[in-house]
N, C-alpha and C positions, 0 to 999 in steps of 0.2 A: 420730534423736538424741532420746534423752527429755529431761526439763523437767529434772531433777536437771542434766546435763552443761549444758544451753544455759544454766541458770542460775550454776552455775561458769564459763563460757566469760567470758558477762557481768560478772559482780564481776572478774575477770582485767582483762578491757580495762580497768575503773573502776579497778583497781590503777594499771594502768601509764599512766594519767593520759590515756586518750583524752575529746578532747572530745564532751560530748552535740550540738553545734552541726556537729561536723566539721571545727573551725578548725585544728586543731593540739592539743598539749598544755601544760600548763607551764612543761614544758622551752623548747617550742616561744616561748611567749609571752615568757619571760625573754629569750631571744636577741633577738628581735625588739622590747622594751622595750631592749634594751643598745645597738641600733642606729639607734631613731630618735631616742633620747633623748641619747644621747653618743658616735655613731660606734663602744662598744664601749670605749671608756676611762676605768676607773675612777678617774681623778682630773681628770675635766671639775668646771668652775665654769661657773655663771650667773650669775654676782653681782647680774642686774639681780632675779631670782625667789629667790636665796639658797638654790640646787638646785645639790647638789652630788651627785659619784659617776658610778657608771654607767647608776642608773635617774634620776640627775637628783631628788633626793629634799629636799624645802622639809624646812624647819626645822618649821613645823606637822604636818606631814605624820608627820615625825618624832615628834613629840612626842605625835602622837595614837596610833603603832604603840606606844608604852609601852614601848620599849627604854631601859636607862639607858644612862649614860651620856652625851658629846660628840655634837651633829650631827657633826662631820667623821668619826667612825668608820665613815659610811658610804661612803668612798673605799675600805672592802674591800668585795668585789664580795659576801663568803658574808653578813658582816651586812647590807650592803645589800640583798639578797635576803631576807633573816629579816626584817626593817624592812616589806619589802614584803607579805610571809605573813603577819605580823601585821595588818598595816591590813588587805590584803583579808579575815583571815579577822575581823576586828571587824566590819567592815563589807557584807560581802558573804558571808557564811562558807557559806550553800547553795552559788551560782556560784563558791566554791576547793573545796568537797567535790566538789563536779558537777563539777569542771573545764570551769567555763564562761569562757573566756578572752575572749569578747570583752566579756561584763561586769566583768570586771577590766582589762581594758585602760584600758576607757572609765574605770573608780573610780579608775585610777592615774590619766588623763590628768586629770580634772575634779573629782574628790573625791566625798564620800557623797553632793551633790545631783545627781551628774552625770548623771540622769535627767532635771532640768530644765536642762539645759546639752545645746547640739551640741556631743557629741564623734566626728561621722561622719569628719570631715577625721583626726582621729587615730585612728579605729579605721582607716581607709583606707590610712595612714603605717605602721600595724601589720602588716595584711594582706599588705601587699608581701614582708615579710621573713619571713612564715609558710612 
């Protein structure tokens, strides 16, 4: 195989969203955000964290994705996902290019400083449903 094909083979997989880690892919990680975060039911409440939806998504959280509009618009599952594209790709946007999903995991579970926070216990609650 010459470098031409192996290097098309390559951008291929980086298309269809394999992870550089081997974790899964986006698809992957949204499933498995739907799941430890609300069972998969798009109109779960926290009311003690003011995280609603299916990814469980804070009103700050919200506010800093730049979406207009209502926090409760994210009881639809497709903007609450666009809610989430955006904060990862503000804040993380190599690790959503890369599709590095356990560093968005961990950004969803703890926010921008989640680097100085353990988020091993929820990247672990992730991994299961990969």
């Amino acid at each position: 195989m010459n470098k031409i094909n192996l290097s098309l083979i390559l951008v291929a997989f980086a298309a269809l969203g394999f992870s550089n880690r081997s974790h899964g892919t986006k698809e992957d990680l949204f499933r498995a955000m739907a799941q430890v975060e609300s069972s998969g039911n798009p109109k779960a409440i926290n009311t003690k964290e003011t995280a609603l939806g299916i990814y469980q998504i804070r009103l700050l959280y919200f506010l800093d994705a730049r979406i207009k509009g209502p926090h409760t618009q994210v009881y639809e599952p497709a903007i609450a996902r666009k809610v989430c594209e955006k904060y990862f790709m503000r804040y993380e946007p190599k690790a959503f290019i890369n599709n590095d999903i356990e560093t968005l995991a961990r950004l969803h579970n703890a926010g921008p400083n989640w680097r100085k926070k353990n988020t091993d216990g929820y990247w672990n609650k992730i991994k299961k449903h990969l």
